[in-house]
C-alpha positions as CSV (number, residue, x, y, z in Angstrom):
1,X,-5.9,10.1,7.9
2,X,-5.0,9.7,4.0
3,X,-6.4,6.7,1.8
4,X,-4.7,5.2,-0.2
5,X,-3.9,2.2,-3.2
6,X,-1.4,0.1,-4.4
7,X,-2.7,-0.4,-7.7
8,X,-2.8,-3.9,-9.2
9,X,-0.6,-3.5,-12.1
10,X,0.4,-6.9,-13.3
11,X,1.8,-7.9,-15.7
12,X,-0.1,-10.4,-17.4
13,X,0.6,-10.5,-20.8
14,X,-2.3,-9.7,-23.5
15,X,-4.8,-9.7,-20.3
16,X,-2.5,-6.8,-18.9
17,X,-5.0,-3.8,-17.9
18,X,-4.8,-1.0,-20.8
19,X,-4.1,2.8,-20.4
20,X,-7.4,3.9,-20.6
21,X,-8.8,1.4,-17.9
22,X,-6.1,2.3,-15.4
23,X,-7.1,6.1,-16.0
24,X,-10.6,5.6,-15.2
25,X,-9.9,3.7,-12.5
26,X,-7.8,6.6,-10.8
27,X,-10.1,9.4,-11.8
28,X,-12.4,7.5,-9.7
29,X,-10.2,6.9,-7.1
30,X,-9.6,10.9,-7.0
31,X,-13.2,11.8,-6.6
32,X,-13.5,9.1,-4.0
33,X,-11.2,11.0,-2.1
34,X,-7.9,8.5,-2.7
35,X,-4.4,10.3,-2.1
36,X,-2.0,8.3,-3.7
37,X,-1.7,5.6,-5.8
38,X,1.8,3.4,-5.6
39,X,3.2,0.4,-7.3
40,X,4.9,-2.5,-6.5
41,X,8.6,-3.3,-8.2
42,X,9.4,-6.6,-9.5
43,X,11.6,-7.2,-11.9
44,X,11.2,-10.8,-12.3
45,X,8.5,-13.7,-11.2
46,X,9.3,-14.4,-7.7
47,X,7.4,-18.0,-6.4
48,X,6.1,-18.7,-3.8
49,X,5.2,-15.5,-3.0
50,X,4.3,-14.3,-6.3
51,X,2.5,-15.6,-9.3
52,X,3.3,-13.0,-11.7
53,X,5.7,-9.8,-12.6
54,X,4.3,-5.9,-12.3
55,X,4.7,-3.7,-15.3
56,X,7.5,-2.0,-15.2
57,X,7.2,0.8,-12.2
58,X,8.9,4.2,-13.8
59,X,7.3,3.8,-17.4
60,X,3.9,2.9,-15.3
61,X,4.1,6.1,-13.2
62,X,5.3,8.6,-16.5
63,X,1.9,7.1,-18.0
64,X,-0.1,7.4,-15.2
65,X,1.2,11.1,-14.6
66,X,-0.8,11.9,-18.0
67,X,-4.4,10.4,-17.5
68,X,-5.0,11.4,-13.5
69,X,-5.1,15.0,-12.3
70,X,-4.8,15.3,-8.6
71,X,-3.7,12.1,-6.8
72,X,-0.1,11.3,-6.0
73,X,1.7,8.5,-7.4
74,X,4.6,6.4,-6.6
75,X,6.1,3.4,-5.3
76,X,5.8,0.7,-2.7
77,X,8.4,0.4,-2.7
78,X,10.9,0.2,-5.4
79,X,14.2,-1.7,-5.2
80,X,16.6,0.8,-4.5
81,X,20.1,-0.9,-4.9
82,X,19.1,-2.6,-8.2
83,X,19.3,1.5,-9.7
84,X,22.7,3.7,-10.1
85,X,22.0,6.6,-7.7
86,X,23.0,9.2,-10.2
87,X,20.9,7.4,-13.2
88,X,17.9,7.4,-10.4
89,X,18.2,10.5,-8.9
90,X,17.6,12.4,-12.9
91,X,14.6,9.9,-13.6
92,X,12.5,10.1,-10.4
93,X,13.3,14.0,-10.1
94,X,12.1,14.1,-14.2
95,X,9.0,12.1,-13.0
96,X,8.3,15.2,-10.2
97,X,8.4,17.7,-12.3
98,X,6.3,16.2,-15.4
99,X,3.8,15.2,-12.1
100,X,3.5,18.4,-10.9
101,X,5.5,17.3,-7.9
102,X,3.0,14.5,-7.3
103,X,5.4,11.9,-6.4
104,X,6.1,9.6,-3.2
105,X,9.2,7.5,-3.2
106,X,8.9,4.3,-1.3
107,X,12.0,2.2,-1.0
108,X,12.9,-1.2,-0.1
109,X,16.2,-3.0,-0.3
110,X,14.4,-6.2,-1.8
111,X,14.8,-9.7,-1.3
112,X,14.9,-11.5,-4.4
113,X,18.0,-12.9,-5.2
114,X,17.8,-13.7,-8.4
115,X,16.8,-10.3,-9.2
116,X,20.3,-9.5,-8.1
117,X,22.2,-11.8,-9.4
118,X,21.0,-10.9,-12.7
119,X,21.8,-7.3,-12.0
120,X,25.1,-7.7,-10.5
121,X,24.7,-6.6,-7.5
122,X,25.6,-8.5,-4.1
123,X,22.3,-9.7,-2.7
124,X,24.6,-9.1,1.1
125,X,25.3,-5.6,0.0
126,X,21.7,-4.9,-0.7
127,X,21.1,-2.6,2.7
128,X,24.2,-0.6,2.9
129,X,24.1,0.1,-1.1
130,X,20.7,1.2,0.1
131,X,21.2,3.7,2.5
132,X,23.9,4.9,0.1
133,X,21.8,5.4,-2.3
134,X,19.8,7.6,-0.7
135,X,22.8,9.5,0.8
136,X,23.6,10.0,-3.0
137,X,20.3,10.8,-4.5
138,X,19.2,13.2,-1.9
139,X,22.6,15.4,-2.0
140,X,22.0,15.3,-6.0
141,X,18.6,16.9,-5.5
142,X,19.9,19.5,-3.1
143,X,22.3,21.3,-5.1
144,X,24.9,21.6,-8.2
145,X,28.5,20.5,-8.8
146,X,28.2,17.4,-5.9
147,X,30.7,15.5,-5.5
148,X,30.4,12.1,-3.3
149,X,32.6,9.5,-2.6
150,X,31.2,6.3,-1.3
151,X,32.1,2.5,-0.9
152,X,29.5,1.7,-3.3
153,X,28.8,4.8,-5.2
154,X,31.6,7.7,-6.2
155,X,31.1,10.4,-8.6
156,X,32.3,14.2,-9.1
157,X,31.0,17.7,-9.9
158,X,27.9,16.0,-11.3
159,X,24.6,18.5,-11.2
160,X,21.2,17.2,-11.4
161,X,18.6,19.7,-13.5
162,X,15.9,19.8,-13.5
163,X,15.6,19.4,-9.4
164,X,12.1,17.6,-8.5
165,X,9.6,20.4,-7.6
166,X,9.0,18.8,-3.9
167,X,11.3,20.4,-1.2
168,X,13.7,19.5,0.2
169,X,12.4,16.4,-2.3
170,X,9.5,14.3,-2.5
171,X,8.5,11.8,0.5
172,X,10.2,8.9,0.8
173,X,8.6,6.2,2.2
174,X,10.7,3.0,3.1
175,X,9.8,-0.3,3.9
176,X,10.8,-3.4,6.2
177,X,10.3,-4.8,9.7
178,X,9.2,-8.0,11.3
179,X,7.1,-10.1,9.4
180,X,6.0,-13.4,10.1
181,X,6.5,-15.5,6.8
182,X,9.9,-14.8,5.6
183,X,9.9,-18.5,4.0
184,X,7.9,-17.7,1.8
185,X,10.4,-15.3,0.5
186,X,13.1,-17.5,0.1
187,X,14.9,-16.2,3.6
188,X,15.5,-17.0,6.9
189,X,14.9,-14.9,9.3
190,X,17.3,-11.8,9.4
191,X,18.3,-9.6,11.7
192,X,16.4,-6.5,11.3
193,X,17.6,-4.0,13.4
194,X,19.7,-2.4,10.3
195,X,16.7,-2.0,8.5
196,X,14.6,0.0,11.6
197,X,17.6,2.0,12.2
198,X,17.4,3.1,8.5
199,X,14.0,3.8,8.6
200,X,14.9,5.5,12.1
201,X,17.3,8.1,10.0
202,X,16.0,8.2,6.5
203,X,12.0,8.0,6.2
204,X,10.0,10.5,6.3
205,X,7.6,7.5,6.4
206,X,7.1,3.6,7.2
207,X,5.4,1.1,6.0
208,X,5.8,-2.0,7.6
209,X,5.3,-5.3,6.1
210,X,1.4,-6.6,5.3
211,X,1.6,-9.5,6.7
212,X,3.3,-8.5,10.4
213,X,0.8,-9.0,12.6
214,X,-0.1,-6.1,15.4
215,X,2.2,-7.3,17.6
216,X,5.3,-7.3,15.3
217,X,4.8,-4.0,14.6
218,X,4.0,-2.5,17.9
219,X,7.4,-3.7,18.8
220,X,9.0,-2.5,15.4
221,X,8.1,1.0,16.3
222,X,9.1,1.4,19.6
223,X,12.7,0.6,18.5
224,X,12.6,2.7,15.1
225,X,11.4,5.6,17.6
226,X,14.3,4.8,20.2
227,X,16.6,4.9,16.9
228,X,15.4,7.9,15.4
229,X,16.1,9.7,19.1
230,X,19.7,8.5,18.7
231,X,20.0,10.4,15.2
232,X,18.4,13.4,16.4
233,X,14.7,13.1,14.7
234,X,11.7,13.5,16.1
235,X,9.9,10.0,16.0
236,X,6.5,12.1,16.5
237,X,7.5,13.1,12.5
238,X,8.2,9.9,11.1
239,X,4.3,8.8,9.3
240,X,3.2,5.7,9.2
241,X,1.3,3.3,6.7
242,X,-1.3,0.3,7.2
243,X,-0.8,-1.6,3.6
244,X,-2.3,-5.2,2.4
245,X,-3.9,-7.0,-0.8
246,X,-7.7,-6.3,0.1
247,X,-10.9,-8.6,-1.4
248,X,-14.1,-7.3,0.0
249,X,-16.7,-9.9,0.2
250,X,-20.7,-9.3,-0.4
251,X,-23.2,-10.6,2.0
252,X,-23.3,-14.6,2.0
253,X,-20.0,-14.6,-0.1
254,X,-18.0,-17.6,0.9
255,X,-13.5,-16.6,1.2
256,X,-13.3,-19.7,-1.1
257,X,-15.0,-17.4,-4.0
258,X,-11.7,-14.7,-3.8
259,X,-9.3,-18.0,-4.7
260,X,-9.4,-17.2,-8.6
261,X,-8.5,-12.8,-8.0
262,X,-5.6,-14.3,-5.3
263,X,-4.2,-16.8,-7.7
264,X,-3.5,-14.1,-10.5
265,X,-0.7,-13.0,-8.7
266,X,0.0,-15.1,-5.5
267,X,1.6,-18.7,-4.8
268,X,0.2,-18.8,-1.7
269,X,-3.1,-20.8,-0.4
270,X,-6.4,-19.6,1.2
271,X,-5.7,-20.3,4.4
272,X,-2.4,-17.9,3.6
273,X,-4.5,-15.0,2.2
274,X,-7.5,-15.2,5.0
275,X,-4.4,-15.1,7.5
276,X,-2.3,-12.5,6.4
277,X,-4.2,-10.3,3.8
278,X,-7.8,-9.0,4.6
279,X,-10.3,-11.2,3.3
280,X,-13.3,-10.8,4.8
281,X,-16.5,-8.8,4.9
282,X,-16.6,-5.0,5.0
283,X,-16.6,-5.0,9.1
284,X,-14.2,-7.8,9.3
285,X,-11.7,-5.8,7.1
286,X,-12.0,-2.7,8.7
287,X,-11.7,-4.2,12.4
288,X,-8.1,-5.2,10.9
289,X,-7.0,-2.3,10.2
290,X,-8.0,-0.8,13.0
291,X,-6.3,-3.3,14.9
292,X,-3.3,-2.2,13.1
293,X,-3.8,1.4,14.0
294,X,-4.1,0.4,17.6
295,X,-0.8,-1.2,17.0
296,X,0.9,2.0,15.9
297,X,-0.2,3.9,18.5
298,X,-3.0,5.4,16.4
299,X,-0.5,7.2,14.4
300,X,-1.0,5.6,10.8
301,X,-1.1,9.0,8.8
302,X,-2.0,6.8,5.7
303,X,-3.9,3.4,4.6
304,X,-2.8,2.0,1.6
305,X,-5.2,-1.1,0.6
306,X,-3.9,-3.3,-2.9
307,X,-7.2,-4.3,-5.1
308,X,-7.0,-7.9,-6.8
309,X,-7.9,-6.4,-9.7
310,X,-9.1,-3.1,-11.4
311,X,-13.1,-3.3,-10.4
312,X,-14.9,-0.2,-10.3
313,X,-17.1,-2.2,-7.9
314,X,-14.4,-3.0,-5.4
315,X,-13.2,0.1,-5.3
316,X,-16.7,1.9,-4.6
317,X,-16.5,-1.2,-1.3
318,X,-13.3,-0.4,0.0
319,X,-13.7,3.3,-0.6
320,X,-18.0,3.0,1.0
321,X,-18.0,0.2,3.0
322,X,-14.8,-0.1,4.8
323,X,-12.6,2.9,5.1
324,X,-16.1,4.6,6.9
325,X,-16.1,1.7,9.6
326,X,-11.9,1.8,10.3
327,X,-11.6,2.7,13.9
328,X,-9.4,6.0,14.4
C-alpha cells in the first residue's frame, strides 16, 4: 500500500505558502516514504463547502516539478470539462515530460456551477463532456494526425508532441460516488450510476468521495466492479484510494483546538469535520481508515490524507503515528 498527500495549497492571499516552504515540505514527504502528492482544483470560492480558492493546479504542479525529486505529483482531481481536450491534452503531457513522467491525473466532472457558468460550459453537460474528454485526450497521446469527431469536441489531423513519457499515459485517477452531504455542495442528490459506469470504463483508479461513509462505498464498488465486467475490464485492475482532510491531535488535545486549521478553508462546523474528516487522535484516525479499507475489500492500493496546513510536525504524525497503526 502507497501513501500519499493532498497538499494544502490555498490560496490565501499574502499568507499563501511560498516555493521554498512547499519544497521542504515534499522533500520531507519523499524521505518519509510519501508517493504522490496531488492538488485540489477550484477555480473560484465555493461556500459552504469551502472557505477559500487553491492556487492555481497546472502552474502549482510545473513549480513543484522543480524543487522535489522523486515523488509523483498531480491532481485530485481536476475539473475536466472546464479544459479544451486538445489545449489539455499538450499541457498535462508537457507537465510529464518536464516531471520525468511523475504525473497522476485525477479527474472529476465538478460541481460548482458557477464555475461553469463563468466558463461557458453547461453545468448538465458536465459528465458526458467528461468522458469525452478523456476519449479525446487519450487518442491525442496515442498517436499523430488524429482526427475525432465528437458532440462536444471535433478536431482533425491534429498531433500532440511531445507525447507524456508514461505509457500508454500517465494514471488517471477519477473521482465520484455516494456521498452523504451533497447539500453542502449546492445539489441534490443525483443519480450516480453515470459517474460509477465511468469510472467502471475509464480509471485506472478511484477515489471515492471523503466524506461517504464505509457503507456508501462498499456498495459503490460492487456496482463499478459489475460495470467494468460489462466493458470488458478486469475490476481486480481498477486501484483504489482512501482520501480525507486529516488533523492529528496530541495527548489531552481537545477536537475544539483544530477549529482555527478547519476554518482556513472550510464553511463547515466541528461537528461537520469530527463526522466526516478524521479528527481525532493517532489510533482514532487510523481505525478510520482501516475501516475504509475494510469497506473496499481491502483493496485500497493508495491513502491519500490532506494536512490543514504545511506543518513539518503534522506530517512527521500522520507519516509516524498513524499510517504504522492502519489496519491492512
Amino acid at each position: 500500500m502507497r501513501h500519499g498527500l493532498r497538499i494544502p495549497s490555498f490560496a490565501l492571499g499574502p499568507k499563501t505558502a511560498k516555493l521554498d516552504a512547499m519544497g521542504e515540505y515534499l522533500r520531507r514527504a519523499e524521505s518519509l516514504g510519501f508517493d504522490s502528492a496531488v492538488t485540489i482544483d477550484h477555480l473560484l470560492l465555493t461556500p459552504p463547502a469551502y472557505a477559500c480558492t487553491w492556487l492555481e493546479a497546472m502552474t502549482t504542479l510545473a513549480a513543484l516539478a522543480g524543487v522535489t525529486r522523486s515523488i509523483k505529483l498531480g491532481t485530485m482531481v481536476l475539473v475536466l470539462p472546464l479544459r479544451n481536450p486538445a489545449y489539455f491534452a499538450k499541457e498535462w503531457a508537457t507537465l510529464d515530460v518536464l516531471s520525468n513522467g511523475r504525473t497522476i491525473l485525477g479527474l472529476g466532472v465538478g460541481w460548482h456551477e458557477d464555475e461553469f457558468a463563468l466558463m461557458g460550459v453547461p453545468y448538465r453537460e458536465r459528465g458526458p463532456r467528461t468522458s469525452e474528454a478523456i476519449e479525446a485526450i487519450k487518442a491525442l497521446w496515442a498517436g499523430d494526425d488524429v482526427t475525432f469527431d465528437g458532440k462536444y469536441y471535433r478536431f482533425q489531423h491534429l498531433t500532440i508532441d511531445p507525447k507524456p513519457l508514461q505509457l500508454p499515459h500517465p494514471p488517471i485517477w477519477i473521482g465520484g460516488g455516494t456521498q452523504p452531504s451533497e447539500k453542502v455542495y449546492g445539489q441534490t442528490v443525483p443519480d450516480i450510476t453515470p459517474v460509477l459506469k465511468r469510472i467502471a470504463k475509464y480509471a485506472d483508479t478511484w477515489v471515492p468521495h471523503s466524506s461517504s461513509t464505509p457503507e456508501q462505498v462498499k456498495g459503490d464498488w460492487e456496482r463499478v466492479q459489475t460495470f467494468a465486467r460489462e466493458y470488458g475490464r478486469d475490476p481486480a485492475r481498477i486501484g483504489r484510494v482512501y482520501s480525507n482532510f486529516v488533523w492529528v491531535l496530541k495527548p489531552g488535545e481537545k477536537p475544539e483546538s483544530a477549529a482555527p486549521k478547519f476554518k482556513v478553508y472550510s464553511g463547515m462546523d466541528l461537528d461537520y469535520w469530527k463526522t466526516y474528516y478524521l479528527l481525532g487522535t493517532a489510533q482514532e484516525i487510523a481505525d478510520r481508515i482501516s475501516a475504509r479499507i475494510a469497506a473496499l475489500d481491502g483493496g485500497v492500493d493508495q491513502i491519500v490524507l490532506n494536512p490543514l496546513d504545511w506543518s513539518l510536525e503534522q506530517l512527521e504524525l500522520i507519516a509516524g503515528e498513524v499510517l504504522t497503526k492502519v489496519q491492512r
